[in-house]
C-alpha positions in Angstrom: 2.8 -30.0 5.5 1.7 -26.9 4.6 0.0 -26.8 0.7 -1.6 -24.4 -1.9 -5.8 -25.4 -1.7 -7.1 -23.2 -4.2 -5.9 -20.5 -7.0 -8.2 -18.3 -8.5 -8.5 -15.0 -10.7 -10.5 -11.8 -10.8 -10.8 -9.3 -13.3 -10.5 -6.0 -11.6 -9.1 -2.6 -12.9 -5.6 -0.4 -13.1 -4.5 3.2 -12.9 -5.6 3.5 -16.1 -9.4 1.8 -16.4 -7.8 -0.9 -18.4 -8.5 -4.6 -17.4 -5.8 -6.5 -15.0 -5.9 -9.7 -13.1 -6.2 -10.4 -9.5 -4.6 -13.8 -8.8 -5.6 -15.3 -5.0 -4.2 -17.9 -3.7 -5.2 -20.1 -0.4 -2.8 -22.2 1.7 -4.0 -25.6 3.6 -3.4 -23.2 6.6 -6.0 -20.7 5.8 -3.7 -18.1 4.5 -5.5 -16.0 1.7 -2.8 -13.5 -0.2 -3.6 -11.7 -3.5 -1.4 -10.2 -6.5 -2.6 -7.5 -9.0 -0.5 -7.6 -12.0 0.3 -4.4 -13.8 0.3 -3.4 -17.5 2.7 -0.8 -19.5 2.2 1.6 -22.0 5.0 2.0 -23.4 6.5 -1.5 -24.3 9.5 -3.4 -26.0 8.8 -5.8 -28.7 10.5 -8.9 -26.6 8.8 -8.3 -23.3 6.6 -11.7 -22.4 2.9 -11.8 -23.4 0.3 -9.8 -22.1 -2.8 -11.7 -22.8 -5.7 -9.6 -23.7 -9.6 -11.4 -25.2 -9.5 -8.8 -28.1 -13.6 -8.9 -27.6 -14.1 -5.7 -29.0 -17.6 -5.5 -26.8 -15.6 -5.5 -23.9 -13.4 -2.8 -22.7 -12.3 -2.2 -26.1 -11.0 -5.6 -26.6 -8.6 -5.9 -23.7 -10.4 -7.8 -21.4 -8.3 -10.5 -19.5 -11.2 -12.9 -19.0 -9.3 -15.8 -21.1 -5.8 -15.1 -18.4 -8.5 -15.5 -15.8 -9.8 -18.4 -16.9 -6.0 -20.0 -17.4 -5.6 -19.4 -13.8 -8.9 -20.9 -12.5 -8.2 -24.1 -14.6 -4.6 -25.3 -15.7 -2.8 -23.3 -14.0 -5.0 -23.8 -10.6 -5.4 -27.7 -11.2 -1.5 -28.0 -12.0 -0.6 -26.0 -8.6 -2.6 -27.1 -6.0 -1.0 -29.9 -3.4 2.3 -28.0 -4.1 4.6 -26.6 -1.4 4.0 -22.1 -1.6 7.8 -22.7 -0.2 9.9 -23.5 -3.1 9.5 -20.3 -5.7 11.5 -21.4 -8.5 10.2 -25.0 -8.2 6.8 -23.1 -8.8 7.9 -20.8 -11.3 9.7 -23.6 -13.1 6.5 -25.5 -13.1 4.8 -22.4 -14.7 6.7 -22.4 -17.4 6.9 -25.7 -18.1 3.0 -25.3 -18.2 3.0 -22.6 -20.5 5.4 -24.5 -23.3 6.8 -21.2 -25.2 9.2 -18.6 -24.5 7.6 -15.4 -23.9 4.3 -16.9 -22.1 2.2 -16.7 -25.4 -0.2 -20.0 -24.0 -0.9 -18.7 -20.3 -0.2 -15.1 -20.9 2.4 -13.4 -19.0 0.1 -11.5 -16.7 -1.6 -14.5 -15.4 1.5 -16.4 -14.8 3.3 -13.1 -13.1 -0.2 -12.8 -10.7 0.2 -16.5 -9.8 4.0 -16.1 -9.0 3.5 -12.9 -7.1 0.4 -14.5 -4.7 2.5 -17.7 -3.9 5.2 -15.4 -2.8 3.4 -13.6 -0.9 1.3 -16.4 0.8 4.6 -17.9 1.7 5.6 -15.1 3.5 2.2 -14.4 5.1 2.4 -18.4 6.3 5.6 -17.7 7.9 4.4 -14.8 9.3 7.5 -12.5 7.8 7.5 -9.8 5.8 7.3 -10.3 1.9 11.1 -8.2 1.4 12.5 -10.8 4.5 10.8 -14.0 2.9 12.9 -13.4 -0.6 15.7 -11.7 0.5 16.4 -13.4 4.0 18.6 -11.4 6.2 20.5 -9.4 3.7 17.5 -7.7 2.7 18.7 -4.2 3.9 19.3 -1.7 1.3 16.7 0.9 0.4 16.2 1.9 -2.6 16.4 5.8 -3.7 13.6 6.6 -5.7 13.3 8.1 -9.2 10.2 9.8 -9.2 8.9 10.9 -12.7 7.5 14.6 -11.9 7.2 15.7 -15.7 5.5 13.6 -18.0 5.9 13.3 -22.3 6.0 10.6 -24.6 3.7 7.7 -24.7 2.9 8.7 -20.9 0.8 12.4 -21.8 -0.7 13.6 -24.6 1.4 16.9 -24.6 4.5 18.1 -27.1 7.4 16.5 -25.2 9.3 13.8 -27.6 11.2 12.6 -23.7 9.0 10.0 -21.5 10.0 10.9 -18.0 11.7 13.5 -16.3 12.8 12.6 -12.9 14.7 13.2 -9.6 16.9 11.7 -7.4 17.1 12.3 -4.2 21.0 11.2 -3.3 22.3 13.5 -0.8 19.8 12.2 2.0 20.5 9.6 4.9 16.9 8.0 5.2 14.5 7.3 2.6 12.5 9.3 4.6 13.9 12.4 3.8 14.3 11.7 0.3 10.6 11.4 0.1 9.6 14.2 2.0 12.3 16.4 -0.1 11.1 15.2 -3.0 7.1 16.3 -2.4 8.1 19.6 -1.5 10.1 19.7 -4.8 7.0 18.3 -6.7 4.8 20.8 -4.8 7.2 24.1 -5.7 6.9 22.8 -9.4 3.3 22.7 -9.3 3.5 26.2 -7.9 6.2 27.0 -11.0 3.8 25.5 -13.9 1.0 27.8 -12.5 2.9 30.8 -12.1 3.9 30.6 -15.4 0.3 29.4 -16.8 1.1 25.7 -17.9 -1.2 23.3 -17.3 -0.7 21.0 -14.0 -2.9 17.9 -15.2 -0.6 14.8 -14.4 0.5 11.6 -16.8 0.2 8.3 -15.9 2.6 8.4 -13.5 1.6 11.2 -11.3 4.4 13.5 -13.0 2.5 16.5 -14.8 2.1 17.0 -18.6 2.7 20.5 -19.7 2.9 21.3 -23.4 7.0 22.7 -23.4 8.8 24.3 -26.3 11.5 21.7 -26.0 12.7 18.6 -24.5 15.3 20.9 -22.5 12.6 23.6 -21.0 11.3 20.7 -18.2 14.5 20.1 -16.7 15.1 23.8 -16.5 11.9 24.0 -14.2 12.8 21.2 -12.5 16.2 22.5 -11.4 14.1 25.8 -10.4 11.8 23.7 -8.4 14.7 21.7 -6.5 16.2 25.2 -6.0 12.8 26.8 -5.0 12.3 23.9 -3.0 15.5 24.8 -0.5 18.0 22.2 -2.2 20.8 22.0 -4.2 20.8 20.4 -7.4 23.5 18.0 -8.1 24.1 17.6 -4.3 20.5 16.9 -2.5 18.7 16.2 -6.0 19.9 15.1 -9.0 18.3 14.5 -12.3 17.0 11.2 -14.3 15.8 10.8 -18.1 13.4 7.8 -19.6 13.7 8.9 -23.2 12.0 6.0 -24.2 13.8 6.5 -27.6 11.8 3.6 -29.5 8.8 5.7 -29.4 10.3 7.8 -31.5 12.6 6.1 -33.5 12.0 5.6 -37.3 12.8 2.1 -39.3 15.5 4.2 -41.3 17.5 4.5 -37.8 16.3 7.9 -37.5 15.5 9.7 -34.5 12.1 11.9 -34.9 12.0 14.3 -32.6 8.5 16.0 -33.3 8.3 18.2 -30.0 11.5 20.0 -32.3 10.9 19.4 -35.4 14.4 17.9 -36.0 15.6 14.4 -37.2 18.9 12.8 -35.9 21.1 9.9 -36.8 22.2 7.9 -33.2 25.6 9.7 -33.2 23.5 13.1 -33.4 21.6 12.1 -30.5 24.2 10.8 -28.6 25.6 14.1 -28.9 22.6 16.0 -27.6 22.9 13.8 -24.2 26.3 14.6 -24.5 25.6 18.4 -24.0 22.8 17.8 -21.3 25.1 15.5 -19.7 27.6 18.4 -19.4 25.1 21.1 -18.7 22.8 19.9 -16.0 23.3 17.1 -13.3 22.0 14.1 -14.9 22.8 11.1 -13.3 20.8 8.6 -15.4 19.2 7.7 -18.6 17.1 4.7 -19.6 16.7 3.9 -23.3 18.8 6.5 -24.8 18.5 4.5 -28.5 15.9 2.2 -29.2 15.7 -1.1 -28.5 17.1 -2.2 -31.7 19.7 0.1 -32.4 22.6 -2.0 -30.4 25.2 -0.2 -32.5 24.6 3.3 -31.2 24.3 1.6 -28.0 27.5 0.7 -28.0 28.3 4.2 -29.0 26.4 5.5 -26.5 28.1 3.5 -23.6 31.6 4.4 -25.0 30.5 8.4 -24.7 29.0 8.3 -21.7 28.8 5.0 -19.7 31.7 6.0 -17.1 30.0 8.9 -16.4 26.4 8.3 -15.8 24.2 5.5 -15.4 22.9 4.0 -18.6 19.4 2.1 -18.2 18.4 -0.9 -20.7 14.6 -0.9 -20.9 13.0 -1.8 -24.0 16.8 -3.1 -24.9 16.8 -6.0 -22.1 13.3 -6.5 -20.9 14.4 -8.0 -17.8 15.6 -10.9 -20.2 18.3 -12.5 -18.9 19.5 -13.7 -22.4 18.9 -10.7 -23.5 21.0 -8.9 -20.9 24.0 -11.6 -21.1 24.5 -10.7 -24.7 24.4 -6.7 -23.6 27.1 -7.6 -20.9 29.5 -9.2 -23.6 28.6 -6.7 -26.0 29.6 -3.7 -23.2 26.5 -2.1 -24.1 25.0 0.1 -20.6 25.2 -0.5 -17.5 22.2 -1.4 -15.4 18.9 -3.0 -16.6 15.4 -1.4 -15.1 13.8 -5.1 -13.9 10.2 -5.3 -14.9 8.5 -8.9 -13.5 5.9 -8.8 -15.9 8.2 -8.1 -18.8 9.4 -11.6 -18.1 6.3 -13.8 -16.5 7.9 -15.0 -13.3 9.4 -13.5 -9.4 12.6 -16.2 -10.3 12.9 -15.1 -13.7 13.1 -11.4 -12.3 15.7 -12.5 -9.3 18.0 -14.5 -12.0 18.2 -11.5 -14.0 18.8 -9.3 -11.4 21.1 -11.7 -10.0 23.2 -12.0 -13.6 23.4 -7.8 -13.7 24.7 -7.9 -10.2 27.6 -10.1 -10.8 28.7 -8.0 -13.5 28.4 -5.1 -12.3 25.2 -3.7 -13.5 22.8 -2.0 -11.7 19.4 -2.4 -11.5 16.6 -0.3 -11.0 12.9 -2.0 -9.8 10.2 -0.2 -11.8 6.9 0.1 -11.7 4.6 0.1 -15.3 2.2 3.0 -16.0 -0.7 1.1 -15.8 -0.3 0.3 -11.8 -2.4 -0.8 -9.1 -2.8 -0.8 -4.8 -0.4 -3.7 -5.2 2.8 -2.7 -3.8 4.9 -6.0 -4.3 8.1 -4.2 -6.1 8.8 -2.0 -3.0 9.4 -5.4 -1.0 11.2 -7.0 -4.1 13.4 -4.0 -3.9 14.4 -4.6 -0.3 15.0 -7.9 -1.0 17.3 -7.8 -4.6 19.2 -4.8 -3.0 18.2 -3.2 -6.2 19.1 0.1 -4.3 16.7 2.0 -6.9 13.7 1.9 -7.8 11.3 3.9 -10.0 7.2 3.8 -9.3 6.2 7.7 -10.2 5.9 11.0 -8.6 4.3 12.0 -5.0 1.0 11.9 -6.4 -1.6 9.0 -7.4 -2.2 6.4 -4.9 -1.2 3.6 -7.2 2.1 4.7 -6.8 2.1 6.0 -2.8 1.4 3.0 -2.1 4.8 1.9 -3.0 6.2 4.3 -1.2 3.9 4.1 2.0 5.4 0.4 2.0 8.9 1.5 1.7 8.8 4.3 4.5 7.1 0.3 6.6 10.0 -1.0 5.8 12.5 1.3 6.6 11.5 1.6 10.0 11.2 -1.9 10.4 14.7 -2.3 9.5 16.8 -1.2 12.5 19.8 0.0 10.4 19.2 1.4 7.5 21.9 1.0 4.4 20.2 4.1 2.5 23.0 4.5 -0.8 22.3 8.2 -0.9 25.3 10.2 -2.4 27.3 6.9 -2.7 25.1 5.7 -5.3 27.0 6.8 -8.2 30.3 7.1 -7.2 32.0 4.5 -9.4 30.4 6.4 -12.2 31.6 10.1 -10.9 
């Protein structure tokens, strides 16, 4: 019988120069497979624990030497002689280990590495890909890409109140087009943004980061970039919004939009989405109200949920509780699953499992603070997420996500690409 041997953790960097973990684990068979966990920016109050040292001497105080340590000893001692085989058995046993509901003991991001490596040592022991191994042979659909090519919010340090501005590439057959329509569309805007004597420096996520007059003016260029670009929007490319809305909300229930200068109630900024919504082909937007504001949620989803997609970030945090009590409440429609927002791969597959059953659809994301790891672009494959969001066409962090996707889409001999039938129950 094959067994874990050994566990073990690293402290190595992200995207950002911030601390991560690096968990390794090593099979009785001599399989060695790593995970690099990943680390957001912009965060909802209920996502599970990151665990940081908060030594101030070291990297400012977010040093994960303690979640290191948590993997080389309890974790590592409770682990090894188990089967890599059984995922939620192991996840089940993680957090039993941990005791509390949001990781607080182990810390999220050394459970989440842990989860990830044993997955992927069980696959690399069976000598199948990672997307096969958790999906098994329905593992077919890729995922169209929302690549963020316009950066504001918590994600640049310019004068744009939105978080991401993204496109969709829907009106293409293979992922493989979608991509390479999508980096000549990033490209053109790059060409734009100089022409017109904006700065081109890039956000976390690869998208650029120019100071705008208004959270309107980026999707103009966008559209002029598609167009520029040789496509059509609302046909080849559609749009996609993060507004990231808790970043700006006030504890009054106010909505500061600073890159403006104007304050709205929900129903005010319902209203403005309402008028993009009609004006431009947006097909999407995650976290139009903050995470607490469930009542202009529900306003939200009565204005505009059969006609766009409606993303619960910050609102669901991959939570499946959380999420059950959005379904019964009719509040959005699809949840963006983030694994470390929750601690475990089961925890991520039962909440993705719970969205699908009700209709909801779910959108694999990256964070900001990202890594060579490209785990999500399998776990994609394998959930039939059908979306997925890890940045723009530049960055290697996030190419290598979708390097790995173009792998697997030519390792799958037909391809179920959703392209233009992605949103036509919402149409």
């Amino acid at each position: 019988m094959i067994y874990i041997e050994n566990i073990y953790a690293q402290e190595v960097l992200d995207s950002r120069g911030n601390p991560t973990i690096k968990a390794t684990v090593i099979l009785s068979d001599g399989t060695i497979e790593s995970a690099i966990v990943p680390s957001g920016a912009s965060t909802g109050k209920r996502e599970a624990l990151e665990l940081r040292d908060g030594d101030k001497s070291r990297y400012l105080g977010k040093g994960v030497l303690k979640a290191c340590e948590n993997i080389d000893t309890t974790i590592s001692q409770a682990l090894i002689g188990a089967t890599p085989f059984d995922q939620n058995h192991i996840d089940s046993l993680l957090k039993s280990l941990d005791g509390t509901d949001n990781y607080s003991n182990l810390g999220a991001n050394a459970v989440l590495g842990v989860s990830m490596a044993i997955a992927r040592s069980g696959a690399s022991s069976l000598n199948i890909p990672l997307y096969r191994y958790i999906g098994g042979a329905n593992a077919l659909t890729i995922p169209v890409p929302m690549l963020n090519i316009i950066n504001g919010g918590s994600h640049a340090d310019n004068t744009v109140d939105f978080q991401e501005y993204m496109i969709m590439p829907l009106g293409f057959d293979t992922f493989k087009d979608a991509l390479r329509a999508s980096a000549e569309v990033y490209q053109h805007l790059k060409k734009i943004l100089n022409e017109s004597s904006h700065i081109t420096s890039i956000g976390d996520e690869g998208g650029f980061a120019p100071n705008l007059k208004n959270n309107v003016e980026p999707i103009e260029l966008i559209l002029k970039a598609i167009q520029k670009a040789g496509y059509k929007p609302g046909t080849d490319i559609s749009l996609a919004l993060d507004v990231a809305s808790s970043e700006f909300s006030e504890e009054n229930g106010i909505y500061h939009l600073k890159g403006e200068n104007r304050k709205l109630t929900s129903h005010e900024l319902v209203s403005y989405y309402e008028d993009m919504v009609r004006q431009y082909p947006i097909v999407s937007i995650e976290d139009g109200l903050s995470e607490d504001d469930w009542e202009g949620w529900k306003y939200l989803t009565e204005k505009l949920g059969n006609k766009i997609q409606l993303v619960g970030d910050d609102l669901f945090v991959t939570n499946k509780t959380i999420l059950k009590h959005g379904i019964e409440q009719n509040i959005a429609n699809a949840v963006l699953i983030k694994p470390n927002q929750i601690g475990t791969v089961s925890e991520s597959m039962q909440t993705v499992s719970l969205a699908q059953r009700n209709n909801y659809k779910c959108v694999m994301s990256h964070r900001s603070g990202e890594s060579e790891d490209s785990f999500i672009a399998d776990f994609a494959v394998a959930l039939n997420t059908g979306e997925i969001k890890t940045g723009s066409t530049a960055r290697s962090e996030r190419i290598a996500k979708y390097n790995r996707l173009l792998q697997i889409e030519s390792e799958i001999a037909h391809t179920q690409y959703l392209g233009r039938e992605l949103f036509k129950n919402n149409s």
